[in-house]
N, CA, C and O atoms as a Tripos MOL2 file, in Angstrom:
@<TRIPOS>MOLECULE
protein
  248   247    62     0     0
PROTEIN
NO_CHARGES

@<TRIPOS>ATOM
      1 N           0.8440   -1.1670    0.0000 N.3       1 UNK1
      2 CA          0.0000    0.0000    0.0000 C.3       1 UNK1
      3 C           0.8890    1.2300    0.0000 C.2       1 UNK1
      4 O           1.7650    1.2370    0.8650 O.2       1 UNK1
      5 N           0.8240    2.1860   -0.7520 N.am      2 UNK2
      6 CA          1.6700    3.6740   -0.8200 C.3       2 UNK2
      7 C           0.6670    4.8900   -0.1070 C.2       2 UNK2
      8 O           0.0520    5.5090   -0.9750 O.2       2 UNK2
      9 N           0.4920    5.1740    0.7580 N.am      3 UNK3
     10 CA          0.2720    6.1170    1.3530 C.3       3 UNK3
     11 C           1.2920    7.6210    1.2830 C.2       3 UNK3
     12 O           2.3840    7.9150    1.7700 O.2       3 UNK3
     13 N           0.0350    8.5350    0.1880 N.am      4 UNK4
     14 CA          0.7340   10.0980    0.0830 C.3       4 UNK4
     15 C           0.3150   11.0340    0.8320 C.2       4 UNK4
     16 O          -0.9070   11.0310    0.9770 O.2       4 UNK4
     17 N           0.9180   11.8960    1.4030 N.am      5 UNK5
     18 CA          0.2150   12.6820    2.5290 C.3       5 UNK5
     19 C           0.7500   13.9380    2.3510 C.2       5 UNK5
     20 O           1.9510   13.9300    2.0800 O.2       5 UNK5
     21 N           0.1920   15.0670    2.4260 N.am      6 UNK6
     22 CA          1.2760   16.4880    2.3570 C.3       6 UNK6
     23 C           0.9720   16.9140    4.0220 C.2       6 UNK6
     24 O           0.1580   16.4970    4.8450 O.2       6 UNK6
     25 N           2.0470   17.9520    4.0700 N.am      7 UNK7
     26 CA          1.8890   18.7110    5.8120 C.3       7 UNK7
     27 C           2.8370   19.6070    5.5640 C.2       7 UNK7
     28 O           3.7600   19.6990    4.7540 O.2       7 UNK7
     29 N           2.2790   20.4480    6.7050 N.am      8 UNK8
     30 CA          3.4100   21.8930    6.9540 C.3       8 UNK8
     31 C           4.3210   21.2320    7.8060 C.2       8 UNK8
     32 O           3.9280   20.3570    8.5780 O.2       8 UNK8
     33 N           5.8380   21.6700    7.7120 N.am      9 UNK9
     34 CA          6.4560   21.0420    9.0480 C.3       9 UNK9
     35 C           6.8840   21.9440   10.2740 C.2       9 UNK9
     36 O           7.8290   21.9090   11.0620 O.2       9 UNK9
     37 N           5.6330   22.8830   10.0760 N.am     10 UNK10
     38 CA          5.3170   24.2120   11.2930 C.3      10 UNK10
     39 C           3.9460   23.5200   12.1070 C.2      10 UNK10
     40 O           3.6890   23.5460   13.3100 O.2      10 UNK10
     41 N           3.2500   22.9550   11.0810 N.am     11 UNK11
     42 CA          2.2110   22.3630   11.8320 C.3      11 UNK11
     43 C           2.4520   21.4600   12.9960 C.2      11 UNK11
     44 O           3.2830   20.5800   12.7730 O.2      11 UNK11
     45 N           1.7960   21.4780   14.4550 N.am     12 UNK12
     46 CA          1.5740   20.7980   15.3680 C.3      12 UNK12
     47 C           0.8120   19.8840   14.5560 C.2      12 UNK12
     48 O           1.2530   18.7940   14.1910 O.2      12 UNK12
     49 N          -0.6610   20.4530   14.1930 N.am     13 UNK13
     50 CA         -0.9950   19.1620   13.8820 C.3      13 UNK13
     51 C          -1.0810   18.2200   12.7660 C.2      13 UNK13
     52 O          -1.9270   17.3640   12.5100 O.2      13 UNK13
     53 N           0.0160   18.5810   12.1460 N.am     14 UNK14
     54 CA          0.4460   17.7170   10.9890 C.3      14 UNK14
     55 C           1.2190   16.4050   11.6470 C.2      14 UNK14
     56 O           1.2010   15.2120   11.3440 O.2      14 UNK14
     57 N           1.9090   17.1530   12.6840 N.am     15 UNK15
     58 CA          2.9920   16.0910   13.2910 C.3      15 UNK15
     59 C           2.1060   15.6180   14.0030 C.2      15 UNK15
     60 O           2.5430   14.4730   14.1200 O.2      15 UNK15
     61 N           0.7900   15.6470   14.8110 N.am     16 UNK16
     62 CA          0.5900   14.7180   15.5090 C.3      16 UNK16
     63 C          -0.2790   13.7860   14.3320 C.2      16 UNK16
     64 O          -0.5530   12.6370   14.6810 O.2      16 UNK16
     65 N          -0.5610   14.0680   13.4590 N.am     17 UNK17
     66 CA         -0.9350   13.3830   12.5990 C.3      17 UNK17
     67 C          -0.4700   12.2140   11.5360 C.2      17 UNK17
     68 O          -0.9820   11.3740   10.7970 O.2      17 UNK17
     69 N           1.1020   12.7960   12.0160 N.am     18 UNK18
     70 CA          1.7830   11.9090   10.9060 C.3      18 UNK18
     71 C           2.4050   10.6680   12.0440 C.2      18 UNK18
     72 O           2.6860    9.5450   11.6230 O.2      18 UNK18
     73 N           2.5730   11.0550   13.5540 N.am     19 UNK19
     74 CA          2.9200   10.1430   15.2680 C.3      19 UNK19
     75 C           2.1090    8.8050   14.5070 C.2      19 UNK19
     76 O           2.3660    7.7010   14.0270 O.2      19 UNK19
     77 N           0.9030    9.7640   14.7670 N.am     20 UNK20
     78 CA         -0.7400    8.8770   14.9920 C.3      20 UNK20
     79 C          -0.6960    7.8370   13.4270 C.2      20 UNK20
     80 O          -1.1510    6.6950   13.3690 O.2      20 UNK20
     81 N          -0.1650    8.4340   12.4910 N.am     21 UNK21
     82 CA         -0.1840    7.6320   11.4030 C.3      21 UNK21
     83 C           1.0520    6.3700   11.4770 C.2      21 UNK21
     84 O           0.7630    5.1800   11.3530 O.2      21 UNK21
     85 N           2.2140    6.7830   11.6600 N.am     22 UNK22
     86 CA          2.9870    5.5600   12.1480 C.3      22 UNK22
     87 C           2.8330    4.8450   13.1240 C.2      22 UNK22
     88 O           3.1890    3.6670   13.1090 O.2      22 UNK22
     89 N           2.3580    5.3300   14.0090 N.am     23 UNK23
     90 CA          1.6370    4.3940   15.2700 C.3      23 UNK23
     91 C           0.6620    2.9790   14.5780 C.2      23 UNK23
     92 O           0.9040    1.7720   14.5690 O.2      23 UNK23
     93 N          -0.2180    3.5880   14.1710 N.am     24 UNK24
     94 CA         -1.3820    2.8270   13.0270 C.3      24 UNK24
     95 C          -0.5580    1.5150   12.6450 C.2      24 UNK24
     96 O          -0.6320    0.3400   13.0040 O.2      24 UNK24
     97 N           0.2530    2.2130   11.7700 N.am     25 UNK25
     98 CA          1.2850    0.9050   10.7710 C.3      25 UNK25
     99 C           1.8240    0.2020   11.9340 C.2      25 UNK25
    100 O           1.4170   -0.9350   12.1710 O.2      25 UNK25
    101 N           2.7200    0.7740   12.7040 N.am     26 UNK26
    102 CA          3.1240   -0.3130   13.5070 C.3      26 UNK26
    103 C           1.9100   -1.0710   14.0320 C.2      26 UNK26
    104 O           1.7390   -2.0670   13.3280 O.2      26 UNK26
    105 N           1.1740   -0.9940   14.8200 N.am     27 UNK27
    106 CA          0.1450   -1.6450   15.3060 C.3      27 UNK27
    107 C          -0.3520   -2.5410   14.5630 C.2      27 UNK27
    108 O          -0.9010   -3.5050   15.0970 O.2      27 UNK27
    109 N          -0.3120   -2.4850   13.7930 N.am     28 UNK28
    110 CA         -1.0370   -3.2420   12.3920 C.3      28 UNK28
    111 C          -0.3840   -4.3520   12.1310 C.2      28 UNK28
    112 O          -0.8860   -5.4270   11.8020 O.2      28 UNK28
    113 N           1.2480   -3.9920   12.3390 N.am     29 UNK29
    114 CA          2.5460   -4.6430   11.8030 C.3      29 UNK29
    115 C           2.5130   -4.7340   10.4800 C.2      29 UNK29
    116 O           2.5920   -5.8450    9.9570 O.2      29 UNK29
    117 N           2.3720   -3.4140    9.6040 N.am     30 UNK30
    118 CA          2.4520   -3.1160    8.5570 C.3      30 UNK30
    119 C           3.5180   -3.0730    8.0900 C.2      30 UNK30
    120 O           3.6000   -3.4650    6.9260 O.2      30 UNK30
    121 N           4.6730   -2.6300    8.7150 N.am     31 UNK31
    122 CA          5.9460   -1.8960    8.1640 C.3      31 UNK31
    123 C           6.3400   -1.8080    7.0190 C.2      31 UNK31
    124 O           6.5920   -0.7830    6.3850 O.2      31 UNK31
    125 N           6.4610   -3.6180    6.4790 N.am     32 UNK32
    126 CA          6.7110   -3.9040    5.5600 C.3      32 UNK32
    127 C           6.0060   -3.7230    4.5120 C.2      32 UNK32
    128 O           6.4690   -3.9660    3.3980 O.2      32 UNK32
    129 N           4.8130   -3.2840    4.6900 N.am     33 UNK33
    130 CA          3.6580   -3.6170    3.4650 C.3      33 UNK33
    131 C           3.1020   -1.7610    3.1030 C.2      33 UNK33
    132 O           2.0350   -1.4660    2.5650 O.2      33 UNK33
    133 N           4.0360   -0.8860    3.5190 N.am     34 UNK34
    134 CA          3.5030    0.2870    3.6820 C.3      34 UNK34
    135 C           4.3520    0.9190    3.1340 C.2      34 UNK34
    136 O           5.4680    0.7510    3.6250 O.2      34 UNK34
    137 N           4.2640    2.0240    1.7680 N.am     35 UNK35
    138 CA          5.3700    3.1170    1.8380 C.3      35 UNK35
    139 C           4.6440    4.1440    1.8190 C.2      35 UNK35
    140 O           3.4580    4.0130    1.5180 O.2      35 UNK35
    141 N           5.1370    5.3290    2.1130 N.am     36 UNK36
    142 CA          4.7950    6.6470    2.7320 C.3      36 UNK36
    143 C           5.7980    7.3480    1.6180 C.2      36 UNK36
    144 O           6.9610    7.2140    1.2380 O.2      36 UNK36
    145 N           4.7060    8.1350    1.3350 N.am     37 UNK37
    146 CA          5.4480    9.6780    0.4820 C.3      37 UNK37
    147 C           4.9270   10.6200    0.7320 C.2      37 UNK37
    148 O           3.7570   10.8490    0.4270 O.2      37 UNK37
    149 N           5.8860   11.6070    1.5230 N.am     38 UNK38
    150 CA          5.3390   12.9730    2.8330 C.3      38 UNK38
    151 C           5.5980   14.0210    1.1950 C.2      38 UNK38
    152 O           6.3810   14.0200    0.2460 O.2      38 UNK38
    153 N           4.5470   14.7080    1.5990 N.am     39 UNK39
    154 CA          5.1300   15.9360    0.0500 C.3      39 UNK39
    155 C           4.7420   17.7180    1.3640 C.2      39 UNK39
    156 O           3.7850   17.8670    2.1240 O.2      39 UNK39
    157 N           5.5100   18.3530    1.1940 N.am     40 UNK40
    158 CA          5.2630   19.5310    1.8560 C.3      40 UNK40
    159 C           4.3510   20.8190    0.8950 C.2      40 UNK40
    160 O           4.2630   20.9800   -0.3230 O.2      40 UNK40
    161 N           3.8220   21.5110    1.9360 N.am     41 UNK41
    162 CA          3.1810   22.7040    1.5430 C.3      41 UNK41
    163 C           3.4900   23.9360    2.6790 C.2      41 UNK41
    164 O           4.4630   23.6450    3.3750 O.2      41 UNK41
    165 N           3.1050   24.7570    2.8910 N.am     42 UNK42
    166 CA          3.2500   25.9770    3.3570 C.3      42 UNK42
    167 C           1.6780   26.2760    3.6840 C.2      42 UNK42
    168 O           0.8050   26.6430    2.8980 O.2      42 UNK42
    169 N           1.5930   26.0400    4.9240 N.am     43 UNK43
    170 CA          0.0650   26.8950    5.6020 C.3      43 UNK43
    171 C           0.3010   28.6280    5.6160 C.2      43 UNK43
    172 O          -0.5780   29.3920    5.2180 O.2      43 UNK43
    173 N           1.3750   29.0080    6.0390 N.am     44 UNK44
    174 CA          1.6600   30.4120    5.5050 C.3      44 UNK44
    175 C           2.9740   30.6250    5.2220 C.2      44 UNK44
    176 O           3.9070   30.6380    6.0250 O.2      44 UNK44
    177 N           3.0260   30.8770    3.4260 N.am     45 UNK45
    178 CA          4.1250   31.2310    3.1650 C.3      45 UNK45
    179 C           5.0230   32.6210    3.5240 C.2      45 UNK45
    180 O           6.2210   32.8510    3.3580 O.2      45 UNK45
    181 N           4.0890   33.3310    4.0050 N.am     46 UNK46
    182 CA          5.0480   34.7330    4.3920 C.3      46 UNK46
    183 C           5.5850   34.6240    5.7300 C.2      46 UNK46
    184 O           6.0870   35.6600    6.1670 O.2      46 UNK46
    185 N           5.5950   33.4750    6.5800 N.am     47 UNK47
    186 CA          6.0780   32.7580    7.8650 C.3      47 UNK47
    187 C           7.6500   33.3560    7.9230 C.2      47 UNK47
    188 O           7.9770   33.8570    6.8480 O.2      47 UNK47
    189 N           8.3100   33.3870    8.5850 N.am     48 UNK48
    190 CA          9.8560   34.2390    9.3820 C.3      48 UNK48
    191 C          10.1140   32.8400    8.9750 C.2      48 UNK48
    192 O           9.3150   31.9030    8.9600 O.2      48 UNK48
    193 N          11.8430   32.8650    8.5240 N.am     49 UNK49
    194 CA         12.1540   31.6890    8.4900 C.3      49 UNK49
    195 C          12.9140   31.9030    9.8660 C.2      49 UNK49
    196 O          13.5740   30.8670    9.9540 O.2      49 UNK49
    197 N          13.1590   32.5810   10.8610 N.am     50 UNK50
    198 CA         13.5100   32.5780   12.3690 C.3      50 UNK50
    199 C          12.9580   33.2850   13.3220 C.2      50 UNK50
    200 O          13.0460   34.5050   13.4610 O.2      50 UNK50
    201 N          12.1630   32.2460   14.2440 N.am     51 UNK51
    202 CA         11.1430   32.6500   15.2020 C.3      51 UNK51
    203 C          12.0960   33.1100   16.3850 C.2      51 UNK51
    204 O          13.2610   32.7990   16.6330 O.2      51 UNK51
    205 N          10.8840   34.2650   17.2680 N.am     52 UNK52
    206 CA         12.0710   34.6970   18.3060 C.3      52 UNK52
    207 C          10.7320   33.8740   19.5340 C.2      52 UNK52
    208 O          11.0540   33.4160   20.6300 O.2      52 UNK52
    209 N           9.8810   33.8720   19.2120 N.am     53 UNK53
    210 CA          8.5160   33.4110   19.7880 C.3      53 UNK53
    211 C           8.3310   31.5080   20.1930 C.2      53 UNK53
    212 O           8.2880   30.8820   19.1340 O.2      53 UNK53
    213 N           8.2560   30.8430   21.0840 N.am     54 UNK54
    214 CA          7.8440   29.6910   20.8950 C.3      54 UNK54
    215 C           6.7130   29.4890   20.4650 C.2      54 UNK54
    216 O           5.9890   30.4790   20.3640 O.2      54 UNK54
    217 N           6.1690   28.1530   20.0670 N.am     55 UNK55
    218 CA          4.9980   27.5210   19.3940 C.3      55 UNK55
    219 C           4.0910   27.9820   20.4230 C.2      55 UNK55
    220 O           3.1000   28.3340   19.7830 O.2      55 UNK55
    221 N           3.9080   28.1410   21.3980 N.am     56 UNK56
    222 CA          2.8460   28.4660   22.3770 C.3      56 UNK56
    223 C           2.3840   30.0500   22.3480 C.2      56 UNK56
    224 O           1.2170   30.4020   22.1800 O.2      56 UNK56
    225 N           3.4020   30.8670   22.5250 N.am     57 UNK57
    226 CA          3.3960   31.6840   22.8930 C.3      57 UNK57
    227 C           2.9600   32.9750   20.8750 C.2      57 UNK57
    228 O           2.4130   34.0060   20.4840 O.2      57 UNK57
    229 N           3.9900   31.4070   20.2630 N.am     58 UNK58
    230 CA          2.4960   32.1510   18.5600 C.3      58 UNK58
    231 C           1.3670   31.9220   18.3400 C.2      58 UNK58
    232 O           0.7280   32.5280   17.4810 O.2      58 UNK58
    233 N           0.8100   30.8390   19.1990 N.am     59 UNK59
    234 CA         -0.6310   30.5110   18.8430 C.3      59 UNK59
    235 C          -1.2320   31.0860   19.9150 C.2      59 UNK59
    236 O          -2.4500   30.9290   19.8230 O.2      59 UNK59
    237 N          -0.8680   31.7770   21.0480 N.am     60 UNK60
    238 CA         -1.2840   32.8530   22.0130 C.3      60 UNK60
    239 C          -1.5920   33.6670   21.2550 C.2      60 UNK60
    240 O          -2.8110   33.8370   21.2210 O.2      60 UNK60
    241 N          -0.7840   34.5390   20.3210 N.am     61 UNK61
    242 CA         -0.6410   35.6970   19.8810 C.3      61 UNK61
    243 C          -1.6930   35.6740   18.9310 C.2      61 UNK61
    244 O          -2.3840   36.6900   18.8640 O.2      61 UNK61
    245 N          -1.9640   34.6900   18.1580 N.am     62 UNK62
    246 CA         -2.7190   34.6150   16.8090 C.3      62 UNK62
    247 C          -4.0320   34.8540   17.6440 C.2      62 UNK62
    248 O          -5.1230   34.9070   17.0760 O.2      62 UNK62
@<TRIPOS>BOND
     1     1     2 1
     2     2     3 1
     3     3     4 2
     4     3     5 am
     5     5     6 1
     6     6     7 1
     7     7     8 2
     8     7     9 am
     9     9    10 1
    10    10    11 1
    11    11    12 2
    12    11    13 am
    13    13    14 1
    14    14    15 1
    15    15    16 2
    16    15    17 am
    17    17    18 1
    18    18    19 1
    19    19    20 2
    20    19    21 am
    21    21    22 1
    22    22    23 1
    23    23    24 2
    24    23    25 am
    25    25    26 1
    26    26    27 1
    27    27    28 2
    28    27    29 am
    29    29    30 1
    30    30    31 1
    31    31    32 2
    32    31    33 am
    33    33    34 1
    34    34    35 1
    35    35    36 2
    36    35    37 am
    37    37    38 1
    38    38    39 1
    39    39    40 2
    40    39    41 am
    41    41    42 1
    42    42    43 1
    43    43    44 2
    44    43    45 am
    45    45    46 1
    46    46    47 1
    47    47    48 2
    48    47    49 am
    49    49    50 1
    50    50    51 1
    51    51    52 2
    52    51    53 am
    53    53    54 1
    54    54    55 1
    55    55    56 2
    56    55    57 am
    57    57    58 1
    58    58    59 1
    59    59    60 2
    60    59    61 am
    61    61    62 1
    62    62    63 1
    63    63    64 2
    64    63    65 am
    65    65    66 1
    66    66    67 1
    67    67    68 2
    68    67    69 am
    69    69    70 1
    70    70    71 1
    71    71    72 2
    72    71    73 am
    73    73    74 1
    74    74    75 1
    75    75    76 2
    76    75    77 am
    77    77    78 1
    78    78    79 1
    79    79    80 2
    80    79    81 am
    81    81    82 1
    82    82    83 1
    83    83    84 2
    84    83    85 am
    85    85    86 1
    86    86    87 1
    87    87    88 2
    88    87    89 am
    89    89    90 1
    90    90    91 1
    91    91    92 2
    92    91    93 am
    93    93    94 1
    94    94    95 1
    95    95    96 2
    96    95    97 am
    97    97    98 1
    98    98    99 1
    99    99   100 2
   100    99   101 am
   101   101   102 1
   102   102   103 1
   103   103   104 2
   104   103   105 am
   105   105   106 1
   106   106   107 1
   107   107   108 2
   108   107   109 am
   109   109   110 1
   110   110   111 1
   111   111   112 2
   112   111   113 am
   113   113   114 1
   114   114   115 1
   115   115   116 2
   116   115   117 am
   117   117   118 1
   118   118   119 1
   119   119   120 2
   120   119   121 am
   121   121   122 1
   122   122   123 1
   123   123   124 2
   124   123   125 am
   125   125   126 1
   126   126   127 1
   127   127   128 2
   128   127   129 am
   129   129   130 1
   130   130   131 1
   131   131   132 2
   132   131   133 am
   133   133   134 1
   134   134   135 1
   135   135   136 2
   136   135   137 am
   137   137   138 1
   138   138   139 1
   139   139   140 2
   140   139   141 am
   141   141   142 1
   142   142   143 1
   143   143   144 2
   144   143   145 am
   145   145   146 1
   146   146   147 1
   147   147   148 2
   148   147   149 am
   149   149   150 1
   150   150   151 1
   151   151   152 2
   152   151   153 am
   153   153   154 1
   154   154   155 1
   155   155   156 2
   156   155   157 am
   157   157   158 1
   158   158   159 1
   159   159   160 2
   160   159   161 am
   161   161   162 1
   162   162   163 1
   163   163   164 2
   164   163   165 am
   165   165   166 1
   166   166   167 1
   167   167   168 2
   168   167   169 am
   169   169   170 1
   170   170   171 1
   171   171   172 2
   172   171   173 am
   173   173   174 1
   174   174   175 1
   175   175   176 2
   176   175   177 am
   177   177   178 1
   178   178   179 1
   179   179   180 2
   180   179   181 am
   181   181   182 1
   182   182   183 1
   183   183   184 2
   184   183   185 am
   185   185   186 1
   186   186   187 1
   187   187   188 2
   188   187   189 am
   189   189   190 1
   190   190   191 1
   191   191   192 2
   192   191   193 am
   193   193   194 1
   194   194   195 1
   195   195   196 2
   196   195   197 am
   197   197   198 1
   198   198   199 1
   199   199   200 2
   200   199   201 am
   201   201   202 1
   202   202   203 1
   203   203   204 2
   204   203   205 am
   205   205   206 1
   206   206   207 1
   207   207   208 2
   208   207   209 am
   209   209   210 1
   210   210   211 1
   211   211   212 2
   212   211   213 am
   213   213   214 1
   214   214   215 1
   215   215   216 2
   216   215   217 am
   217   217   218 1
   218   218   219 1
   219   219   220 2
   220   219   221 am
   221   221   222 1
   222   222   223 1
   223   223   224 2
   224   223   225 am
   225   225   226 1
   226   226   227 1
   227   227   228 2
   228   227   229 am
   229   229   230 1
   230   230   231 1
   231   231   232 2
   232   231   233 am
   233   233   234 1
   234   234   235 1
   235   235   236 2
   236   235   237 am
   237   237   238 1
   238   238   239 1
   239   239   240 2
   240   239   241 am
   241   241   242 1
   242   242   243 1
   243   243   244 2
   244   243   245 am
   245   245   246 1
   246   246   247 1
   247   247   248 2
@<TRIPOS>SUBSTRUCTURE
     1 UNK1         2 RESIDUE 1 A UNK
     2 UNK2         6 RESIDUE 1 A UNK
     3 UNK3        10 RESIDUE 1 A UNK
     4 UNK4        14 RESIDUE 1 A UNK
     5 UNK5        18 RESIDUE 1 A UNK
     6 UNK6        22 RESIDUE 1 A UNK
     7 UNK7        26 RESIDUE 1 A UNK
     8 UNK8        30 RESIDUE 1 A UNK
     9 UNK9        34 RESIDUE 1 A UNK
    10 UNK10       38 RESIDUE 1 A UNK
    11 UNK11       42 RESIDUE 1 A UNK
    12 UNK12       46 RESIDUE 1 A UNK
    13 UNK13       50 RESIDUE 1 A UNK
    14 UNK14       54 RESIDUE 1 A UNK
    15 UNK15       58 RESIDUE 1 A UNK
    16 UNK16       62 RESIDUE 1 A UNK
    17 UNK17       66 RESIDUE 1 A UNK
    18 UNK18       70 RESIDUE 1 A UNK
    19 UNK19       74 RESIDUE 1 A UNK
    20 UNK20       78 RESIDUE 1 A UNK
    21 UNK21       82 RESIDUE 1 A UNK
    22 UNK22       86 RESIDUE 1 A UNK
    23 UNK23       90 RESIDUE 1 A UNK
    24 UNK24       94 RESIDUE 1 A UNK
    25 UNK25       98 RESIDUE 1 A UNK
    26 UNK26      102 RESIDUE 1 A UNK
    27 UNK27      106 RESIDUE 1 A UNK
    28 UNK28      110 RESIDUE 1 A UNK
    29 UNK29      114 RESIDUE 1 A UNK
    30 UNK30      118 RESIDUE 1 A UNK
    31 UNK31      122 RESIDUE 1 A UNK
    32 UNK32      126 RESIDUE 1 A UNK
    33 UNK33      130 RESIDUE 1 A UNK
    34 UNK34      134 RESIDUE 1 A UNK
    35 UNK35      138 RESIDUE 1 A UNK
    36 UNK36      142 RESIDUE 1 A UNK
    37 UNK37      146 RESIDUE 1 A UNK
    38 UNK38      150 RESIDUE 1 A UNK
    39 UNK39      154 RESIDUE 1 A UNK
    40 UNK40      158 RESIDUE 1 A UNK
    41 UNK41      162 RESIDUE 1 A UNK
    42 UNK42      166 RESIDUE 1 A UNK
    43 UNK43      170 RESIDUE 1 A UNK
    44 UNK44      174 RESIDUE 1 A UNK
    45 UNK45      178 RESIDUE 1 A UNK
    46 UNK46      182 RESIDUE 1 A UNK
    47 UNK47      186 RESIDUE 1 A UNK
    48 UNK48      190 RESIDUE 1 A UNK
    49 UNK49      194 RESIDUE 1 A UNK
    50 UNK50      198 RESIDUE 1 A UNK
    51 UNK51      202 RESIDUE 1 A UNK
    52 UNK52      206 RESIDUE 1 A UNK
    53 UNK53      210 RESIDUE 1 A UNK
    54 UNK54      214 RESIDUE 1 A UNK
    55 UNK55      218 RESIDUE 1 A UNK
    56 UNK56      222 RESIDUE 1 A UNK
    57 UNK57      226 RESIDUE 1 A UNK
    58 UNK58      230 RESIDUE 1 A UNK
    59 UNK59      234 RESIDUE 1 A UNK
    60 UNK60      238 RESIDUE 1 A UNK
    61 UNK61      242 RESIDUE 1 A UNK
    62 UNK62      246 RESIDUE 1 A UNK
């Protein structure tokens, strides 16, 4: 099975999405029977490429 998936890799919840998705396979004991192709996007491209802010304290702000 090939599983394609896109995500921001700013997103929280991309990453808990992608945990929760390898979790799955293992559980399954898929490993072998599974490939994964991650493709990226940009939830906002005008994003700082260097935060002075933690993840908490930007989704405070927003």
């Amino acid at each position: 099975m090939k599983i394609k998936y896109w995500a921001d890799f700013e997103c929280p919840y991309c990453f808990i999405s992608e945990t929760n998705l390898y979790e799955a396979i293992h559980e399954l004991g898929m490993e072998d029977d599974v490939e994964i192709e991650m493709k990226a996007y940009e939830l906002d491209p005008k994003a700082s490429k260097h935060y002075t802010l933690s993840i908490q304290e930007k989704f405070e702000k927003e």
